[in-house]
Backbone bond lengths (Angstrom), bond angles and torsions (degrees), N, CA, C in turn:
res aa  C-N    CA-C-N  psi(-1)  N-CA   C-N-CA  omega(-1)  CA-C   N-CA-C  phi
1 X - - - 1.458 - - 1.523 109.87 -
2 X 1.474 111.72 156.94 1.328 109.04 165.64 1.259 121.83 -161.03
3 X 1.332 117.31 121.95 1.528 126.81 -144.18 2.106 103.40 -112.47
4 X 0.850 99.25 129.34 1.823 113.21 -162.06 2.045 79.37 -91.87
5 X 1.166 91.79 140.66 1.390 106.98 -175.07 1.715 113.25 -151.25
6 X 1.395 110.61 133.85 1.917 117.63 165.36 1.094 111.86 -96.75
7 X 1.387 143.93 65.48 1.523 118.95 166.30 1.118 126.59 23.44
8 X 1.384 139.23 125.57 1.429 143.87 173.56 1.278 109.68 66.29
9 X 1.253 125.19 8.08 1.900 119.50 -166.60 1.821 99.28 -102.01
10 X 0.769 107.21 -178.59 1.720 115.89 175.47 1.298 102.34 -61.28
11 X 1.385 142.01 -15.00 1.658 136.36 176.34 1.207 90.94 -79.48
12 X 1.224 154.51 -34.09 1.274 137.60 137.57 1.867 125.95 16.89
13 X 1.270 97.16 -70.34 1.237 111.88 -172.81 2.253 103.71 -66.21
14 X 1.035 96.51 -29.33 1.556 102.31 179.85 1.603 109.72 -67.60
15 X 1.701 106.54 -54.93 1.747 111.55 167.87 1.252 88.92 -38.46
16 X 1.217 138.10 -89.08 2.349 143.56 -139.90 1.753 72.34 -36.81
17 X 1.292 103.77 -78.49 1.412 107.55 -159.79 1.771 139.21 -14.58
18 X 1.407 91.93 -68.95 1.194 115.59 165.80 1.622 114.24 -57.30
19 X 1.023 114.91 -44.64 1.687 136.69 179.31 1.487 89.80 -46.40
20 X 1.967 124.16 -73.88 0.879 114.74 168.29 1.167 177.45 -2.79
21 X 1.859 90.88 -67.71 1.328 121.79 -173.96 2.233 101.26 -110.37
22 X 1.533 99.84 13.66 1.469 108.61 179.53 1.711 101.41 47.04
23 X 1.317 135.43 -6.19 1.334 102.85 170.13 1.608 131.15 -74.91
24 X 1.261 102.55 154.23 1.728 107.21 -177.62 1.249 106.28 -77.28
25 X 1.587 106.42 148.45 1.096 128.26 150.04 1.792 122.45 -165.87
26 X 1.662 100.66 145.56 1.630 93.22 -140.61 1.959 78.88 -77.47
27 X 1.311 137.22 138.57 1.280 149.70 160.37 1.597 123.17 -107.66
28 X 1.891 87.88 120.53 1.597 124.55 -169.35 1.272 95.26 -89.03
29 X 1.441 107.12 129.26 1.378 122.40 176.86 1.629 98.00 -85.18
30 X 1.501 111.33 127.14 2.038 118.50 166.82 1.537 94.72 -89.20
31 X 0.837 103.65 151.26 1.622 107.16 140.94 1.926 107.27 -116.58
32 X 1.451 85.39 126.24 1.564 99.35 -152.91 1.758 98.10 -83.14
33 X 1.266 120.10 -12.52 1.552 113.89 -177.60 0.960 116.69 -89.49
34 X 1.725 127.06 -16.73 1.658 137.98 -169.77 1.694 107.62 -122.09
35 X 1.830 91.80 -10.01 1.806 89.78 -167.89 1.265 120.81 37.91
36 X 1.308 114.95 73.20 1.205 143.11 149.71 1.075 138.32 -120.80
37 X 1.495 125.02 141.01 1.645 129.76 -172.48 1.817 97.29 -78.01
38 X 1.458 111.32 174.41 1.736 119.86 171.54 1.756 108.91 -65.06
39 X 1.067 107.47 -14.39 1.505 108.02 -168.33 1.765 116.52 -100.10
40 X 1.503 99.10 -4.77 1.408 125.30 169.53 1.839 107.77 89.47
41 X 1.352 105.08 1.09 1.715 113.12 167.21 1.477 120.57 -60.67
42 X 1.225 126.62 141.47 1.458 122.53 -173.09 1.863 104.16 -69.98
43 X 1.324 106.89 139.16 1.451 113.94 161.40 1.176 135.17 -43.66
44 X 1.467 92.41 -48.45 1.508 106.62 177.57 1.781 120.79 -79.13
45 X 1.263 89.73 6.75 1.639 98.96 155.03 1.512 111.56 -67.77
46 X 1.369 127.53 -29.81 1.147 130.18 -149.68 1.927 112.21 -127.74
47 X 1.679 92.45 -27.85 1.505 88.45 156.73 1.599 120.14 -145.65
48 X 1.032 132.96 90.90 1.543 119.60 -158.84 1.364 122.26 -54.35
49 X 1.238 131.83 2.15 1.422 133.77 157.87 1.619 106.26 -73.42
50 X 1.234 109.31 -43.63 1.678 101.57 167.76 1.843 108.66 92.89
51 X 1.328 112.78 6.98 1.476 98.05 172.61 2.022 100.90 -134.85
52 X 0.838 82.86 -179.48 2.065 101.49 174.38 1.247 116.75 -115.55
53 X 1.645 109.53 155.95 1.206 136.92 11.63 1.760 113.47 -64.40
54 X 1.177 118.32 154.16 1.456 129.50 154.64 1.581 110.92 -149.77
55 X 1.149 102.35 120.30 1.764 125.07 176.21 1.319 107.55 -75.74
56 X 1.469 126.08 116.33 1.520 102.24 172.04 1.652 97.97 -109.95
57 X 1.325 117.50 100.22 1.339 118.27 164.24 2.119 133.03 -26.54
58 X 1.433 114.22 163.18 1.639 104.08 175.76 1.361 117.82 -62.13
59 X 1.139 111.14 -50.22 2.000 132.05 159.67 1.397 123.36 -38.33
60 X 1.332 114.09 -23.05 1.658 127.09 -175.28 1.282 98.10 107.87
61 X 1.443 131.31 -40.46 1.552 122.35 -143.99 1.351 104.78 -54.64
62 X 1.527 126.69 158.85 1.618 135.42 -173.83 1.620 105.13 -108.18
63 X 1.546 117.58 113.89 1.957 99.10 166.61 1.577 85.86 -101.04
64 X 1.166 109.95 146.80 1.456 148.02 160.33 1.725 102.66 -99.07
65 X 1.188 106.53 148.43 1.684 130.65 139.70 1.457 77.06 98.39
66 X 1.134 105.27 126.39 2.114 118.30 -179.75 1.763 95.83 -70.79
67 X 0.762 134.35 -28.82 1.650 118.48 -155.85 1.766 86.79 -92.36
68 X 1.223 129.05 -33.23 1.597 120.66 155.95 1.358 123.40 -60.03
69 X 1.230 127.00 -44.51 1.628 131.39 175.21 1.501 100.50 -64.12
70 X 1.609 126.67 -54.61 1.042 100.46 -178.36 1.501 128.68 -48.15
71 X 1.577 120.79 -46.58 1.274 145.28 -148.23 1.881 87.63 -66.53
72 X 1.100 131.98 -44.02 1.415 152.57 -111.19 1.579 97.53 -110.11
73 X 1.875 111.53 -40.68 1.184 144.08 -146.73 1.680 72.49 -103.87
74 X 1.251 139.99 -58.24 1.554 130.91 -121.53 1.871 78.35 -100.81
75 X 1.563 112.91 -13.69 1.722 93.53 -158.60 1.924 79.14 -96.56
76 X 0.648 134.27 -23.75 1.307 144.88 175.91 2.004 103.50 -52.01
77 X 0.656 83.83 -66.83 1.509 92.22 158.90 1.637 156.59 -82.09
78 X 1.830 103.49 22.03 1.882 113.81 -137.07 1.535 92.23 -46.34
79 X 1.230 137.66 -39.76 1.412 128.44 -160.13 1.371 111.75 -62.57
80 X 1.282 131.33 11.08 1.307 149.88 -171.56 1.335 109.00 -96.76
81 X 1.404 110.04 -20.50 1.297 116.73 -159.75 1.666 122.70 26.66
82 X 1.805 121.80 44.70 1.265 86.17 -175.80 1.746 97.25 -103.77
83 X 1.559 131.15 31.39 1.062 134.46 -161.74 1.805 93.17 -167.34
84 X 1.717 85.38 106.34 1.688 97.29 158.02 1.486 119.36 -51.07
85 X 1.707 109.32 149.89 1.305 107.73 175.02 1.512 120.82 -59.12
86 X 1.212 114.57 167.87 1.657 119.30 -168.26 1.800 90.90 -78.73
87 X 1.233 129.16 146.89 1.052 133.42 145.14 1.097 95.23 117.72
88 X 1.799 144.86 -18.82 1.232 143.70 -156.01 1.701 88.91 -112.89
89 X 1.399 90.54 146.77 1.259 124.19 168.40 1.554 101.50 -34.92
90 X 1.384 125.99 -82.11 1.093 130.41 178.73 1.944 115.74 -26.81
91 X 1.138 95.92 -43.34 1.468 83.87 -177.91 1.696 127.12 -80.32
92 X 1.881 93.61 -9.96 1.444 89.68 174.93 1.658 110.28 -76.69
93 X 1.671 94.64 -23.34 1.508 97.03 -178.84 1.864 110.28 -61.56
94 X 1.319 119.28 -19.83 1.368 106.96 -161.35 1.901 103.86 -103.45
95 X 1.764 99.69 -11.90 1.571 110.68 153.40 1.517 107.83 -74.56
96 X 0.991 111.19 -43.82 2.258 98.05 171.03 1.552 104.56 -52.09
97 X 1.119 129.62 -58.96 1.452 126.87 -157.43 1.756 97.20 -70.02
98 X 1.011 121.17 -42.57 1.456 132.57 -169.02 1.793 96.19 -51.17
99 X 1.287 103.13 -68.62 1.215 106.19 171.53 1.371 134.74 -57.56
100 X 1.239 125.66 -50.48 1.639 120.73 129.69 1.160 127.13 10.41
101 X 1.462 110.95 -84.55 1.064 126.93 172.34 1.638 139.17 -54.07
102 X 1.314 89.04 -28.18 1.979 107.95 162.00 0.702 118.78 -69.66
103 X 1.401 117.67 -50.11 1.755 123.36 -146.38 1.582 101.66 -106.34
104 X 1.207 100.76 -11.21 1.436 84.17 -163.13 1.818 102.53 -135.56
105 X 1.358 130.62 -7.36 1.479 135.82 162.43 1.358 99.91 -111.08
106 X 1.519 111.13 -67.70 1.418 80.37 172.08 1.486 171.12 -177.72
107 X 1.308 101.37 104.57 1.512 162.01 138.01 1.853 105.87 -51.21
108 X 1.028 101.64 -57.39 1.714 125.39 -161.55 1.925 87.92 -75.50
109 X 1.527 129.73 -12.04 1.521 97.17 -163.78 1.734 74.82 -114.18
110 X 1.728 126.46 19.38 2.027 94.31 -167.85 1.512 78.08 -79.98
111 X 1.574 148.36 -72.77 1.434 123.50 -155.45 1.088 130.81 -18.25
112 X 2.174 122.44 -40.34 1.182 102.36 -151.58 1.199 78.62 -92.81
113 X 1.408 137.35 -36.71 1.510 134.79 -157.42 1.461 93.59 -57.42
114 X 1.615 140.01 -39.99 1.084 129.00 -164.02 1.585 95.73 -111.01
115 X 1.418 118.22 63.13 1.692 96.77 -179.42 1.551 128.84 -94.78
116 X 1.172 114.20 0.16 1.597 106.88 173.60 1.906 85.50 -86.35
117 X 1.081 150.64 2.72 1.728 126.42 168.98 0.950 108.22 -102.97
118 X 2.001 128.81 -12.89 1.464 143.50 -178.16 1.538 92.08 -80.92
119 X 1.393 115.00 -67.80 1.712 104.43 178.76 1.536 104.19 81.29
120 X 1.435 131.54 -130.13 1.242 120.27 -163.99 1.594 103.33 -72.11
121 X 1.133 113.26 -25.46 1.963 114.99 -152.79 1.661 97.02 -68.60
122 X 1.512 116.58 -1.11 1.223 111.12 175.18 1.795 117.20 -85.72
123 X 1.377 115.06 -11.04 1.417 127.57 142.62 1.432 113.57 -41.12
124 X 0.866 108.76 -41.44 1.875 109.07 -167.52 1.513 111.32 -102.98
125 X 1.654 111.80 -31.51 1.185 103.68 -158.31 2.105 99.85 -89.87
126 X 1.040 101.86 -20.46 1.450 104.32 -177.03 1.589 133.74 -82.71
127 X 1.683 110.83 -26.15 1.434 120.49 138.11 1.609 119.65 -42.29
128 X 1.424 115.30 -49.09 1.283 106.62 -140.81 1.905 84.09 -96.74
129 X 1.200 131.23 -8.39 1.598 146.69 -177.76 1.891 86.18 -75.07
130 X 1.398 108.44 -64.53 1.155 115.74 -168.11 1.673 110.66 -50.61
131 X 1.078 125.05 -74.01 1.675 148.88 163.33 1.701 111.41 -14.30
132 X 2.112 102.64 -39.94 1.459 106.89 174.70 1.274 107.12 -73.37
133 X 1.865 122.67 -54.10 1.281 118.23 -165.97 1.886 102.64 -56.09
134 X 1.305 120.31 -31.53 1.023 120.03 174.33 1.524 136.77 -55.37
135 X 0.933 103.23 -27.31 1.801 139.07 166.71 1.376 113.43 -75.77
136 X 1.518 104.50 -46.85 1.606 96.71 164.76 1.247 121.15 -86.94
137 X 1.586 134.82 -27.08 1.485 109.07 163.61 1.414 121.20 -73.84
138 X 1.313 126.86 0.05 1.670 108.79 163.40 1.608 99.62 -77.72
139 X 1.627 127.84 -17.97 1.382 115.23 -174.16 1.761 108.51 -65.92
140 X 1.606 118.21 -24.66 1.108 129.05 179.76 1.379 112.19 -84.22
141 X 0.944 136.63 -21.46 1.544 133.39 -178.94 1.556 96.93 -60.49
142 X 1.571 106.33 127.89 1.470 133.96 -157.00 1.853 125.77 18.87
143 X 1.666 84.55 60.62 1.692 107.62 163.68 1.604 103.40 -151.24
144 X 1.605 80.21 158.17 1.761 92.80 -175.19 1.496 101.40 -78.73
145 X 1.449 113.82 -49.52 1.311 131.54 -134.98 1.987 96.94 -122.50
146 X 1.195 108.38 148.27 2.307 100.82 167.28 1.303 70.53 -49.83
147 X 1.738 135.49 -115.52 1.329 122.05 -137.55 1.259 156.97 -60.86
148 X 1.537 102.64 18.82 1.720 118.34 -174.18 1.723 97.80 130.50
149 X 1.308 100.23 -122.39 1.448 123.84 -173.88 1.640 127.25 -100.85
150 X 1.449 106.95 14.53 1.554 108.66 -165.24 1.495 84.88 -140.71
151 X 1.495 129.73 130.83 1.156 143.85 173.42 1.553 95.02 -78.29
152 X 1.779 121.35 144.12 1.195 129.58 172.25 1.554 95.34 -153.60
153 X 1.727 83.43 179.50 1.864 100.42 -158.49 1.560 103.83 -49.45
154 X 1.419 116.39 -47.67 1.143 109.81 168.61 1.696 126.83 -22.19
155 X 1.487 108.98 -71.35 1.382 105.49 167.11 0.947 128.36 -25.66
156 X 1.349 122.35 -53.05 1.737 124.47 -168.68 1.573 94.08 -75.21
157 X 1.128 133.21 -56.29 1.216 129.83 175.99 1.576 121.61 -37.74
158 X 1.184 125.55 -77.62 1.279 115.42 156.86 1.292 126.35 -44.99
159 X 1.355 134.37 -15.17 1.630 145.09 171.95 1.814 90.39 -50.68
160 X 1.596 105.85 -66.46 1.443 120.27 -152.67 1.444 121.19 -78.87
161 X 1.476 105.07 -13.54 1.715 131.24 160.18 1.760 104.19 -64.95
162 X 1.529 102.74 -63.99 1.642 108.94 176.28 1.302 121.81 -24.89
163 X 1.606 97.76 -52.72 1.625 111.05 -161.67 1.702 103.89 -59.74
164 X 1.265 109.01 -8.49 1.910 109.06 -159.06 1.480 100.56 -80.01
165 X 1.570 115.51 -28.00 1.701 127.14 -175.77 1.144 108.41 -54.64
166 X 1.521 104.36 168.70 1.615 105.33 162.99 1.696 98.17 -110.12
167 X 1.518 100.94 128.90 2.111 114.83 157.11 1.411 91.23 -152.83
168 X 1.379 97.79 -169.99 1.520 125.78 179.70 1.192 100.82 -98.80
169 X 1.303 140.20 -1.41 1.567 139.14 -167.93 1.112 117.07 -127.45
170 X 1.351 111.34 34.38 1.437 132.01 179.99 1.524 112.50 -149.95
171 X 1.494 122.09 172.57 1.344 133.57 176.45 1.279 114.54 -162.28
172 X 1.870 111.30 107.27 1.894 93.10 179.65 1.349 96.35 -139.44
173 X 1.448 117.77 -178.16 1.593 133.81 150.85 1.471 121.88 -54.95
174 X 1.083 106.89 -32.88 1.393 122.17 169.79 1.554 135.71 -106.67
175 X 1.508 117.37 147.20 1.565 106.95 -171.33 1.493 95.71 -137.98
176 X 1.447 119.10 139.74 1.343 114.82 125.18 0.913 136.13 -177.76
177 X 1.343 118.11 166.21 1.564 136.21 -104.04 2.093 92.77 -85.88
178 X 1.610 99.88 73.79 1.596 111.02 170.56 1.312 97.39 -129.61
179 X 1.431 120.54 144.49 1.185 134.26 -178.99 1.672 120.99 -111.15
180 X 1.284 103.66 97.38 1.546 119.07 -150.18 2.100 98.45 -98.57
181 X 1.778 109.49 -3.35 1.064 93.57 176.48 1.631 140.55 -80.56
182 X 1.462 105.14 13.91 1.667 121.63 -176.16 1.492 95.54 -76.53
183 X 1.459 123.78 -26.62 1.574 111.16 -138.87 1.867 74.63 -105.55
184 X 1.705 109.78 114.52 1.392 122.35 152.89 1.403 129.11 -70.31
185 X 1.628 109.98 -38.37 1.084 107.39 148.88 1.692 144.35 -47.12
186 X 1.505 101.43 -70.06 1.506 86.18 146.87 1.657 157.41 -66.67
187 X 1.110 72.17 6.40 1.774 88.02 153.17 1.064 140.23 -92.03
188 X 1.058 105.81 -45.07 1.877 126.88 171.32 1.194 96.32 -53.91
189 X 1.693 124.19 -49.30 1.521 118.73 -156.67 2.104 97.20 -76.15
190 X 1.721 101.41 -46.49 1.464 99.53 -175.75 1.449 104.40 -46.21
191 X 1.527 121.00 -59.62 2.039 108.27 -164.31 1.480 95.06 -56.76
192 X 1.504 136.40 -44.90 1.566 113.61 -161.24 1.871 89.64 -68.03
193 X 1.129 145.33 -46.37 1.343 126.04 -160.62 1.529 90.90 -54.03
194 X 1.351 124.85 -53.20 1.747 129.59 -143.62 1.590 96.29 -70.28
195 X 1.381 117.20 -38.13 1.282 107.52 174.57 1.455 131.94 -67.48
196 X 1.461 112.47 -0.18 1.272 104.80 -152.85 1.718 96.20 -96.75
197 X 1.602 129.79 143.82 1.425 134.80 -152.12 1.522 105.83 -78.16
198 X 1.188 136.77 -21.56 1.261 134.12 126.34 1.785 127.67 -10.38
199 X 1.410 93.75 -76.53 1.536 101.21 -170.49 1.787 106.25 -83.64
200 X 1.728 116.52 -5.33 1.371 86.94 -178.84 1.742 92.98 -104.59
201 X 1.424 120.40 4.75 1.317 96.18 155.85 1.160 132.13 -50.01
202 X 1.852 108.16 -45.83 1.339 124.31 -157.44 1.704 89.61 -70.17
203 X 1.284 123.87 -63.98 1.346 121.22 -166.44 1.736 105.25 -60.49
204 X 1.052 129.72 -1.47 1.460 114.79 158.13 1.180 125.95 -106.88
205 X 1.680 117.43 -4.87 1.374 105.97 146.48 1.625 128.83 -78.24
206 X 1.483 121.20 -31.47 1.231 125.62 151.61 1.119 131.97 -60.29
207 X 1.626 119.94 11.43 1.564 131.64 165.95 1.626 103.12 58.20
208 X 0.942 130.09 35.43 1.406 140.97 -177.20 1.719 120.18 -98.03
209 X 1.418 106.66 -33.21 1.590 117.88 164.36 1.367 97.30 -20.50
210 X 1.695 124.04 130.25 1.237 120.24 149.72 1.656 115.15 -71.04
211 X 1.121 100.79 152.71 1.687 117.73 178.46 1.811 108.25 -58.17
């Protein structure tokens, strides 16, 4: 396999993954602002939407959209447990959060990341960014994990959304200007994700380790 990756971007959440679930895959560094491959070839040679995650399977075939690669990666692996079985309750619960997490964090952070082209809509869009993370740390008040006691893809996913905020208990490529340090809950839960030997591989190959 081989999975096209930006440092610090939502493919993020695919590295935890893989980290995880120990399967290989050889990972192409993008640079996601010039869309470019390491060899200085355009990206969009390779995906015409032009951003990551992209899985390139043994067969050639391409998965697109990270909350599918993850899902895809975790069944590839069930002893990993980071993905309930198909058909159980639990897993529709970890398709709610998945989606959640798209549509509504993030989706909810391109304004600030892009805010001189957002302009006023960043009035609107940064309350209502704020209000979600807020929604999700009462979901964490007395849990380790979004689903209880078992870390899943979700986690890493929201791990790599987190990193986009502004606190002191974080470190990314990206900033913006939301203030994620009220939520104790989500904090407590972010250092146990950051600690876990999985994710500080990933953050020390993405040079992301805070100092």
């Amino acid at each position: 396999m081989k999975l096209y990756h930006a440092p610090g971007s939502c493919s993020q959440a695919i590295c935890i993954v893989l980290q995880e679930t120990g399967l290989n895959a050889d990972v192409v560094t993008v640079d996601a602002r010039r869309h470019l491959l390491p060899d200085g070839t355009s990206y969009y040679d390779v995906s015409e939407l032009g951003y990551v995650p992209l899985l390139e399977l043994q067969d050639g075939t391409f998965l697109r959209e990270g909350t599918v690669i993850a899902q895809y990666l975790a069944d590839q692996s069930p002893e990993s447990k980071l993905a309930p079985a198909h058909g159980s309750i639990e897993r529709y619960r970890l398709l709610e959060w998945l989606n959640f997490l798209s549509t509504e964090i993030h989706k909810g952070f391109i304004p600030l990341l892009y805010a001189v082209a957002a302009g006023k809509w960043i009035d609107t869009a940064r309350p209502k960014l704020e209000s979600r993370f807020g929604w999700i740390d009462r979901q964490l008040n007395g849990k380790r994990f979004l689903m209880g006691d078992s870390f899943t893809i979700a986690d890493a996913y929201l791990f790599a959304l987190t990193g986009w905020g502004t606190a002191s208990w974080m470190k990314s490529v990206y900033h913006a200007n939301i203030d994620l340090g009220p939520y104790r809950h989500l904090q407590a839960w972010y250092q146990r994700i950051r600690d876990r030997p999985a994710v500080q591989r990933v953050l020390r190959e993405d040079g992301l380790l805070a100092d």
